[in-house]
C-alpha positions in Angstrom: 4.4 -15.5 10.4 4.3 -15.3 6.7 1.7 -18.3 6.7 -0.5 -16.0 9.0 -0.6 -13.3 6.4 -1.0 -15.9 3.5 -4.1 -17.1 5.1 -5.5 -14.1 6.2 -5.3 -13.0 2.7 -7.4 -16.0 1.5 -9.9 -15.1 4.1 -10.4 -11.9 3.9 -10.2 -11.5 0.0 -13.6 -12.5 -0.5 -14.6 -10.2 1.8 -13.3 -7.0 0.1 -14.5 -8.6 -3.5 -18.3 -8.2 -1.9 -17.6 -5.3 -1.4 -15.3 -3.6 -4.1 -12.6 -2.9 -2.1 -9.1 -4.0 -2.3 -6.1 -4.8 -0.2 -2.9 -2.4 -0.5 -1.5 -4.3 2.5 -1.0 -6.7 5.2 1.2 -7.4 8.1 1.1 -9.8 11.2 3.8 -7.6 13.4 4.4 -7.5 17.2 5.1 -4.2 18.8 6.6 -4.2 22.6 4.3 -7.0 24.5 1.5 -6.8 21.6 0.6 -8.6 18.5 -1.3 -6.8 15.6 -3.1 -7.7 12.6 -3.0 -4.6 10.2 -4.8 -4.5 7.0 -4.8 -1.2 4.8 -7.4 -1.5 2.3 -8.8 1.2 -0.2 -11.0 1.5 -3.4 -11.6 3.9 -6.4 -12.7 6.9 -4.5 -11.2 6.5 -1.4 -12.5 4.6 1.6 -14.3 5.4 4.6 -13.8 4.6 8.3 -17.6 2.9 8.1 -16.0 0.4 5.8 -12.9 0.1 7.5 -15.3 -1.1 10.4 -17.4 -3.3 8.2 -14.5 -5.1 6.4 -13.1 -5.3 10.3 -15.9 -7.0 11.9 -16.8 -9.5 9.1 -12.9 -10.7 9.3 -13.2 -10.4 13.2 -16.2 -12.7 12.9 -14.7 -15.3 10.3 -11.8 -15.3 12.7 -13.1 -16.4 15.6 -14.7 -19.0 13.6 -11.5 -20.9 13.2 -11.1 -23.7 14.9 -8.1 -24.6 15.6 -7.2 -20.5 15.3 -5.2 -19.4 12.7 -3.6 -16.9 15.1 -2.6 -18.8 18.1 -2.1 -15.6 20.7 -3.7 -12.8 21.1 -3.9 -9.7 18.7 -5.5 -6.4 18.2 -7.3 -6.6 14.7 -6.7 -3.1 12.9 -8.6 -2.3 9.0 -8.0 1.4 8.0 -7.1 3.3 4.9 -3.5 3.3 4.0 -3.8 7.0 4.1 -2.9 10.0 1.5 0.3 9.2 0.8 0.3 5.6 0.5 2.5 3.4 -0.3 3.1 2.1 -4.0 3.6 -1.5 -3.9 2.7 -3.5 -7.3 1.4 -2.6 -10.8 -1.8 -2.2 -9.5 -1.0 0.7 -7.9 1.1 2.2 -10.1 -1.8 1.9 -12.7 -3.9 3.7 -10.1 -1.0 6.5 -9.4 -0.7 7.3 -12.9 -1.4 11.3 -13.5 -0.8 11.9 -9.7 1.9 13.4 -7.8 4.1 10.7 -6.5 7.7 10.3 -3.6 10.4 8.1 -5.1 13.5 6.9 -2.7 16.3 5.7 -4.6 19.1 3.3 -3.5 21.7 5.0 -5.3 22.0 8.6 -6.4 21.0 9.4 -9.9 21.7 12.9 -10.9 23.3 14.1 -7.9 20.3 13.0 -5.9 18.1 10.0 -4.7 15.1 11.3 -3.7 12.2 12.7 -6.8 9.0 14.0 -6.4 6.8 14.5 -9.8 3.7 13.4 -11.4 3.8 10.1 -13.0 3.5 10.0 -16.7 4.2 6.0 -17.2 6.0 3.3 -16.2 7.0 -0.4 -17.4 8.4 -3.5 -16.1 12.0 -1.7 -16.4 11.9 1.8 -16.1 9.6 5.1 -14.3 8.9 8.3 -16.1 7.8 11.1 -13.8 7.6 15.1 -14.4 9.7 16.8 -12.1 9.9 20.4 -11.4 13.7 22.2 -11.6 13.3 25.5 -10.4 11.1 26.8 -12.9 11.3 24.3 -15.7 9.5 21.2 -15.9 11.8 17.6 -17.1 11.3 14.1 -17.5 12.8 11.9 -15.4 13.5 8.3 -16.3 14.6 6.2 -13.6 15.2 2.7 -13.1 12.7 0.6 -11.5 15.6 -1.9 -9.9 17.3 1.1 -8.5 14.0 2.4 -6.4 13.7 1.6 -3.0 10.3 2.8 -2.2 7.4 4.8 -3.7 4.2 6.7 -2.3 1.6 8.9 -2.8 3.0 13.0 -2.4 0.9 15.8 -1.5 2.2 18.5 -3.7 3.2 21.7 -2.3 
């Protein structure tokens, strides 16, 4: 499976570079009798569904130019936005997130709790630092980048 999505990134990274997109993600993943091909892609701005379609039939079509296929059963090809509160995944995303408001899940509590919700003010290879509100005061929050077990985009409420 993993040389499926190591391929499929090869092919369709030139497509997105045309283009000026990028890719935020991609997984090969069956779900009850069904395969799917999933690719969440995005650029500065936002992306629309018209190039969700675009990036989606120029891979479709590079696909089914494979011979023998890369993807030996069959599959439903999905390309969509990975939505408003995406996923943070690598540095490139964090640069992007920085100034926004983000959802971080920790492994283990740190100050009696393991979930934080601020606006990113910086990060580094070791640590995060995010503004959180507490009550009515605003802190800085330092936590742990080893300790996190996921980040994402946060609408703020």
């Amino acid at each position: 499976m993993e040389t499926v999505t190591t391929e499929i990134k090869k092919m369709v990274q030139p497509i997105l570079d045309v283009h000026g997109f990028y890719l935020v993600d991609l997984e090969y993943v069956k779900e009850g009798p069904s395969w799917y091909l999933r690719l969440y892609i995005d650029k500065p701005g936002g992306i629309d569904i018209e190039e969700c379609a675009l990036v989606n039939q120029e891979l479709s079509d590079k696909l089914d130019e494979q011979a023998p296929d890369l993807i030996p059963n069959a599959y439903f090809l999905e390309v969509s936005s990975p939505g408003a509160e995406r996923p943070l995944k690598n540095e490139q995303d964090l640069k992007m997130a920085l100034g926004q408001y983000i959802h971080v899940s920790l492994y283990q509590k740190q100050d009696k709790q393991k979930i934080f919700e601020g606006i990113l003010l910086a990060y580094d290879s070791e640590h995060l630092h995010l503004q959180c509100k507490q009550k009515t005061k605003l802190r800085e929050v330092v936590l742990e980048r080893k300790n996190i077990a996921a980040m994402r985009l946060a609408i703020e409420f």
